[in-house]
LOVOTI-257441 format. One line per 2 residues: number of its first residue (from 1); for each residue x, y, z of C-alpha. Coordinates in Angstrom, 2 decimals. Each point is the difference from the previous one (the first is absolute). Layout:
BEGIN
NUM	X Y Z; ...
***
This chain:
BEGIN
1	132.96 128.94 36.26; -3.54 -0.91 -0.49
3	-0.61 2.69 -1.97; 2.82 -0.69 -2.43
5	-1.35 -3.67 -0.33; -3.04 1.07 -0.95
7	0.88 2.28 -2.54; 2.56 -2.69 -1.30
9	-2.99 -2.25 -0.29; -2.21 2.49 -1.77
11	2.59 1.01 -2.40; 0.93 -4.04 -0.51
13	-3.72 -0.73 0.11; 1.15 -3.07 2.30
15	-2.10 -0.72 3.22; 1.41 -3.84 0.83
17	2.62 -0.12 3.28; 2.62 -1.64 -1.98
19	0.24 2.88 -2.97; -0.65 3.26 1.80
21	3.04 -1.64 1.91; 2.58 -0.71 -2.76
23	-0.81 3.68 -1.81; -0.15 1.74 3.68
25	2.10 -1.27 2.56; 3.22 2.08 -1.91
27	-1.44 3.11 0.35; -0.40 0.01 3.37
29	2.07 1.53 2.57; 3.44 -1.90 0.32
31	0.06 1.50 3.79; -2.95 -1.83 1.51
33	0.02 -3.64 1.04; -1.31 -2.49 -2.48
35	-3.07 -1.18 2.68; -1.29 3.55 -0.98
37	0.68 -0.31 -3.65; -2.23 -2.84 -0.17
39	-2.56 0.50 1.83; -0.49 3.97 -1.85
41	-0.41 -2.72 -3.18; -2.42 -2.24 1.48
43	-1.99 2.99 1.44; 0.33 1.39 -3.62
45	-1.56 -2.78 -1.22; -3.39 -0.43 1.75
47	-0.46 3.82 -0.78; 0.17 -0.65 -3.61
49	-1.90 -3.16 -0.22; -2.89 2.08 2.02
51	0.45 2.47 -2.73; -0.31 -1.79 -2.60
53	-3.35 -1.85 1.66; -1.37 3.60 0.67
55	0.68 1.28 -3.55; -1.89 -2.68 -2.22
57	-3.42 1.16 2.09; 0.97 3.75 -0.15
59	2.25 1.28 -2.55; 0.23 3.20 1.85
61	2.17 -1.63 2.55; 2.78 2.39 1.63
63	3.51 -0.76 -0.48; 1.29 -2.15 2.98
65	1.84 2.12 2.42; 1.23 -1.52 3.47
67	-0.26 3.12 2.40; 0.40 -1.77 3.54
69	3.43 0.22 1.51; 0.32 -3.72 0.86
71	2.47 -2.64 0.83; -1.03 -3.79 -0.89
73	2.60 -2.81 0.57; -0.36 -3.87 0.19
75	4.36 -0.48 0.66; 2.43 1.42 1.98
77	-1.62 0.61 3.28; -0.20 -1.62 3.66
79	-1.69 0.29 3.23; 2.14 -0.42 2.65
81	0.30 1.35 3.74; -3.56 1.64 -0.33
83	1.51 2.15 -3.15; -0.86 -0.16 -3.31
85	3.48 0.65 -2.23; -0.38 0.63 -3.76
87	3.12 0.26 -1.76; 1.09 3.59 -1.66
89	3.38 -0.28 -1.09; 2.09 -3.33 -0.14
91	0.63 -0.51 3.51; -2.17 2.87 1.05
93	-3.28 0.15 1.33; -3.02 1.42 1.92
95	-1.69 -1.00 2.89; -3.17 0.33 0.69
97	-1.67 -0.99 3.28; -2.97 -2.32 0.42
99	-2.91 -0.08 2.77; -0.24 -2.61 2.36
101	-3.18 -1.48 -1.78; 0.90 0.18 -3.30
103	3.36 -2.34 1.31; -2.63 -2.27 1.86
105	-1.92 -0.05 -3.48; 2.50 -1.10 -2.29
107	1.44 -2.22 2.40; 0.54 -3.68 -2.15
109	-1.15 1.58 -2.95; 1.51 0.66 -3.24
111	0.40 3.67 -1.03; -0.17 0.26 -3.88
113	0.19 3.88 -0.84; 0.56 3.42 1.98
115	-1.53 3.40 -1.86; 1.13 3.36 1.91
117	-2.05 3.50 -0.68; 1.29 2.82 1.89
119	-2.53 -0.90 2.35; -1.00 -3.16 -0.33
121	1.46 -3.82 0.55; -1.58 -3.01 -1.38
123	1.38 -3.59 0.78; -1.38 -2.64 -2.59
125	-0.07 -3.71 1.93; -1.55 -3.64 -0.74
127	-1.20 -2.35 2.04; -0.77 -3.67 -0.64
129	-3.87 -0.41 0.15; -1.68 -3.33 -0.74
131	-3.55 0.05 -1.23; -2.87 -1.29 2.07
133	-2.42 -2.12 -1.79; -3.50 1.62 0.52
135	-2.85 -1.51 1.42; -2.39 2.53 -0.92
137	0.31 3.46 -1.98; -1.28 3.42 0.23
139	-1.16 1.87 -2.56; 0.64 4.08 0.09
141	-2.14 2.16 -2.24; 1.27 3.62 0.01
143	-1.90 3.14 -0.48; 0.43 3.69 0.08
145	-1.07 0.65 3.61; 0.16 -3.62 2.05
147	1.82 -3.33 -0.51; -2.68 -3.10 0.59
149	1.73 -3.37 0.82; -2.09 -3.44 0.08
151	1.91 -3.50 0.90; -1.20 -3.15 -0.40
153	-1.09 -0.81 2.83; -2.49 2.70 0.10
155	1.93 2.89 1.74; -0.84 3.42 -1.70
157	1.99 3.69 0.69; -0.28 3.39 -1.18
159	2.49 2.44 0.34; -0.48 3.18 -0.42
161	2.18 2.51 -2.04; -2.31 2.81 -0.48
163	2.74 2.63 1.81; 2.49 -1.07 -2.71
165	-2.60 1.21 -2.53; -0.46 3.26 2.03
167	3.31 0.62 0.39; 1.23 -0.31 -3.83
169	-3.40 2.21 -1.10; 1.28 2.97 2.99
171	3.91 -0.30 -1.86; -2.18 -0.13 -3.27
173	-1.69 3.35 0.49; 3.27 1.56 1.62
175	2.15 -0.24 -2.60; -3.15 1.20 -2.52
177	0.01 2.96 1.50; 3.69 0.76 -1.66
179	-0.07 2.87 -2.24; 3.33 0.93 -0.54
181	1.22 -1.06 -3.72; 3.57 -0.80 1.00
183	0.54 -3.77 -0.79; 3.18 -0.30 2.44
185	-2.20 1.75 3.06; -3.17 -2.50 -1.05
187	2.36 -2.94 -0.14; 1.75 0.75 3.63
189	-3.34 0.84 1.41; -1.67 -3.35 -1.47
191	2.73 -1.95 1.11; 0.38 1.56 3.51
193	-4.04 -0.86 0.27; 0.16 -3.10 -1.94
195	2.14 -1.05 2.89; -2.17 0.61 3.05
197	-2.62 -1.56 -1.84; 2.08 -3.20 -0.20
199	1.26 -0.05 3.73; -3.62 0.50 1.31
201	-1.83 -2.80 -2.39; 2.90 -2.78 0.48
203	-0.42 -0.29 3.71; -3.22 -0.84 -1.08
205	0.09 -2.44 -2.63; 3.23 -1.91 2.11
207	-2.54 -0.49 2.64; -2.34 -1.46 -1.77
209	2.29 -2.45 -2.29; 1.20 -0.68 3.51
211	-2.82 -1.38 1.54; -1.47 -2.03 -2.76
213	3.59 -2.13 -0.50; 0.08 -0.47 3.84
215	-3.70 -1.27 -0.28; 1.04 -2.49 -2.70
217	3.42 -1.11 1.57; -1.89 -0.69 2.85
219	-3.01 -2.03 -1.60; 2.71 -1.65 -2.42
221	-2.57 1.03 -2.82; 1.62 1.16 -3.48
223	-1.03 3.80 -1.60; -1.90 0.58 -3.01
225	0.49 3.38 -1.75; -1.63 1.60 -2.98
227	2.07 0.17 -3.08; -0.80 3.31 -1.25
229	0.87 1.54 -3.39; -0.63 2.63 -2.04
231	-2.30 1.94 2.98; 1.96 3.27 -1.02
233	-1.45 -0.03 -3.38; -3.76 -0.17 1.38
235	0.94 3.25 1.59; 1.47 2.31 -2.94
237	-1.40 3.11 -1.46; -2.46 0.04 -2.60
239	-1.97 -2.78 2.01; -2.89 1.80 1.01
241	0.90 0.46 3.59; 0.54 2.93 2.24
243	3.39 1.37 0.48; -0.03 -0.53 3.99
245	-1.31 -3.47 -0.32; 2.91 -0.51 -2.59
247	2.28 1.44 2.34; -1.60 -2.10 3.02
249	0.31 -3.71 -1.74; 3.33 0.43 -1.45
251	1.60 1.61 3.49; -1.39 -4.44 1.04
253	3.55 -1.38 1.27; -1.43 -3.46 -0.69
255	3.27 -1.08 -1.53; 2.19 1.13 3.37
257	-2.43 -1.68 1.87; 0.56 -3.24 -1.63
259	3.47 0.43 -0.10; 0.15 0.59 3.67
261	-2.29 -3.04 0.52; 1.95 -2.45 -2.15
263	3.55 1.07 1.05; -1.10 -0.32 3.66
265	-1.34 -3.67 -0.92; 2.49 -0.90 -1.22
267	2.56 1.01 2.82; -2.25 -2.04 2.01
269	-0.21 -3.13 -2.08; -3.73 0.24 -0.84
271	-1.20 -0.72 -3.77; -1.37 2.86 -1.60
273	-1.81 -0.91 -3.52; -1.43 2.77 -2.51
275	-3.36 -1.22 -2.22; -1.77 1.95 -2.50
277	-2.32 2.57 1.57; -2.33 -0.51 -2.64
279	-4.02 -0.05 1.67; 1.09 -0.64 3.13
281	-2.81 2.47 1.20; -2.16 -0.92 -2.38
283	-0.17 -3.93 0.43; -2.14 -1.16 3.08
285	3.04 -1.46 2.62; -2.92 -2.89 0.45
287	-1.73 -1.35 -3.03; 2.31 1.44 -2.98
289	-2.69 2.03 -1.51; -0.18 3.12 -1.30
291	-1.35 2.83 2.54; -2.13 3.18 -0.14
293	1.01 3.36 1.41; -2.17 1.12 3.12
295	0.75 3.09 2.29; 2.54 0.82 2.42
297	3.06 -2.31 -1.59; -2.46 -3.02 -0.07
299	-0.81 -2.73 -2.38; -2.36 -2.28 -0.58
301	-0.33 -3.66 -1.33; -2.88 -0.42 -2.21
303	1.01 -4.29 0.10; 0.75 -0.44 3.61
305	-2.12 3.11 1.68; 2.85 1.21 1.94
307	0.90 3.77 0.76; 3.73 0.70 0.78
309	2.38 2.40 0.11; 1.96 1.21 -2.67
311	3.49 0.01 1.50; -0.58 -3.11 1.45
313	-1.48 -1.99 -2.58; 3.39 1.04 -1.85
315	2.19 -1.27 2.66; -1.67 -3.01 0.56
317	0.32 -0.61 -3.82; 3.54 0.56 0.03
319	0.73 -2.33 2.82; -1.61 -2.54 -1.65
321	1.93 0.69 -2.84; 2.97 -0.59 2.10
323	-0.80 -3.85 0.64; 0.49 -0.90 -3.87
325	3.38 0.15 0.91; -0.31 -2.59 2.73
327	0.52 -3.40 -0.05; -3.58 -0.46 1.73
329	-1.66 2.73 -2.25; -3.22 -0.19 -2.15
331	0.10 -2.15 -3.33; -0.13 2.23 -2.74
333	-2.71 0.70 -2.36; 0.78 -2.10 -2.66
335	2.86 -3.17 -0.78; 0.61 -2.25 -3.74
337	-0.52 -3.52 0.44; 3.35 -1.47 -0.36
339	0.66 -2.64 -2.91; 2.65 -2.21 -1.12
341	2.25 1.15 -3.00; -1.68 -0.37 -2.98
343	-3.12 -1.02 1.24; -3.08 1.53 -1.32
345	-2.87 1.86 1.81; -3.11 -1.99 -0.08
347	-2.12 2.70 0.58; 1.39 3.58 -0.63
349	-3.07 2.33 1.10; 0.36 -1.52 3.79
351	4.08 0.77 -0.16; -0.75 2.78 2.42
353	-1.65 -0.98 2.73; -0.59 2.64 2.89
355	0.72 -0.38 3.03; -1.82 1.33 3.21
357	1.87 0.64 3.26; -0.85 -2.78 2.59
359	-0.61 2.96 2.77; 2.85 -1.07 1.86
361	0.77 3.17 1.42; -3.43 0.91 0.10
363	0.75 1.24 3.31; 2.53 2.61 -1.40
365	-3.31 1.75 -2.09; -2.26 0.23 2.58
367	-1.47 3.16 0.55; 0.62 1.71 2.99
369	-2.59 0.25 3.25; -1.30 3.70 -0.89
371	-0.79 -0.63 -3.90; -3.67 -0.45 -0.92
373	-0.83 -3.59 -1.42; -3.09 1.10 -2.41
375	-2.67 -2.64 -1.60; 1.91 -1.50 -2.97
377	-3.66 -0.53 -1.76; -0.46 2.50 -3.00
379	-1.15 3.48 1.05; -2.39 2.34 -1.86
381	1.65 3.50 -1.35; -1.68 1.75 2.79
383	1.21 -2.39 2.67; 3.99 0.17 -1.91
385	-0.53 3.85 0.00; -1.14 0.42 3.56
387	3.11 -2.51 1.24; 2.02 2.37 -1.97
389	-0.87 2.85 1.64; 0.38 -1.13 2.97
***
């Protein structure tokens, strides 16, 4: 039925929930229930709309085909004695039986949707969640082979996800070593490993996502992610870059990551806030200026004289990014002097005036115990190139 639906909707060229169902719902199947009917159309219609979104940045997109035998419902069925019944025929259903922890899980909760594979169930259920205010925030900046995390209160993490790197390169040079030119082989055999690969590097991003919501829920502080676009298109052929680093950076699951991480969040009521990721690394966490590369993921502050980490100068810039949304937060950099209607500015060149932070939360930039405090008095090239080094 899916499949029908979408061809109605390409033939219609139609991809809203309210058409595709008017020009498809007739040529369905008379003999199956109308829960099915409906939800075959509102299936229908996310696949097209993704279509569509695919084919205006690749014309070359494949016609949508839904190959997954699958059974999505939001009406009709009922949990009741331990079984879950969906209905088949009017008055006729089947049962299927339910384990004693997912009862005690959806116990006073409202089920929403049941999808049945032939080998899979999934229950769809909402809770009612009320957000924490924060009292601090925590600012994640991720990378290829470790997540850094720095609150405001000083707290810094690393975790490391080097063996989810490893693990997609080993799947990486498996399925390279593929010779055969039979497109239906390569696409079982890419799937079959395509699937390992997933069940051995979710276990490990889950764990991770894990722990840093459980950290925030229980320091009532509010997460600060990266909001990060267009990283695909730094990564594209013709750019001058190796074909295995290609392959490495654009294997990053940054975006599941941050899914996992805000979904999580939310389920817990903790805020979770996305701000530009735009020289995060680059902007020194303590005076705002602009810092120098040095070895080993380190930077330097030619204003303040302060070495730091990369990662962690990033994090601690995104935290603090996290307080503008605060009701305590830092003023911003600069405000119009207000005037009454129709009145006229005395003195237009000082209608800007800026603004400098009051240091409040100078506590929330200080650098940590193990970072080097060096003289802030100007330094010689030999003296800059020698720190450098170092």
């Amino acid at each position: 039925m899916v499949n029908v639906c979408i061809a109605v909707g390409m033939e219609e060229n139609v991809s809203s929930l309210k058409t595709l169902s008017l020009r498809s719902y007739h040529r369905l199947s008379r003999g199956i229930l109308g829960y099915y009917r409906l939800c075959a159309i509102s299936a229908a219609t996310g696949i097209l709309r993704n279509y569509r979104k695919t084919r205006k940045k690749n014309p070359r997109t494949r016609f949508p085909y839904a190959r997954k035998l699958m059974l999505t419902t939001c009406y009709g069925f009922k949990i009741q004695n331990g079984l879950l019944r969906l209905p088949v025929r009017p008055r006729q259903y089947s049962y299927v039986r339910l384990n004693n922890h997912t009862l005690q899980v959806l116990s006073g909760l409202s089920v929403h949707s049941v999808t049945l594979t032939p080998d899979l169930l999934t229950i769809s259920y909402s809770k009612e969640t009320v957000e924490t205010e924060p009292e601090g925030y925590v600012g994640i900046d991720l990378n290829l082979d470790n997540i850094t995390i720095a609150s405001t209160d000083g707290t810094v993490k690393t975790f490391d996800l080097s063996k989810a790197t490893r693990i997609k390169a080993d799947y990486r040079y498996v399925k390279s070593r593929f010779k055969r030119n039979d497109i239906r082989t390569r696409t079982r055999v890419f799937s079959k490993y395509g699937e390992k690969q997933r069940n051995r590097v979710q276990p490990l991003l889950h764990n991770v996502s894990k722990s840093i919501v459980e950290e925030a829920k229980s320091k009532r502080q509010g997460i600060v992610l990266e909001r990060l676009t267009g990283i695909r298109r730094l990564y594209r052929k013709g750019n001058s870059q190796s074909r295995n680093y290609r392959a490495r950076m654009n294997s990053w699951s940054y975006g599941e990551l941050q899914r996992q991480i805000e979904y999580k969040a939310r389920w817990e009521g903790v805020r979770v806030i996305y701000v530009p990721a735009r020289d995060t690394s680059k902007r020194c966490s303590i005076c705002g200026y602009k810092t120098l590369e040095s070895t080993q993921r380190r930077l330097w502050c030619p204003h303040c004289g302060t070495v730091l980490d990369r990662d962690e100068n990033a994090a601690r810039n995104l935290a603090a990014g996290g307080l503008r949304f605060s009701p305590n937060g830092p003023p911003g950099e600069a405000m119009v002097e207000e005037r009454e209607p129709g009145e006229r500015d005395p003195n237009p060149q000082s209608r800007w005036r800026q603004v400098r932070s009051n240091r409040s939360n100078e506590d929330l930039t200080e650098p940590a115990e193990t970072r080097t405090r060096l003289p802030a008095r100007p330094l010689d090239p030999q003296q800059v190139r020698s720190i450098i080094r170092s």
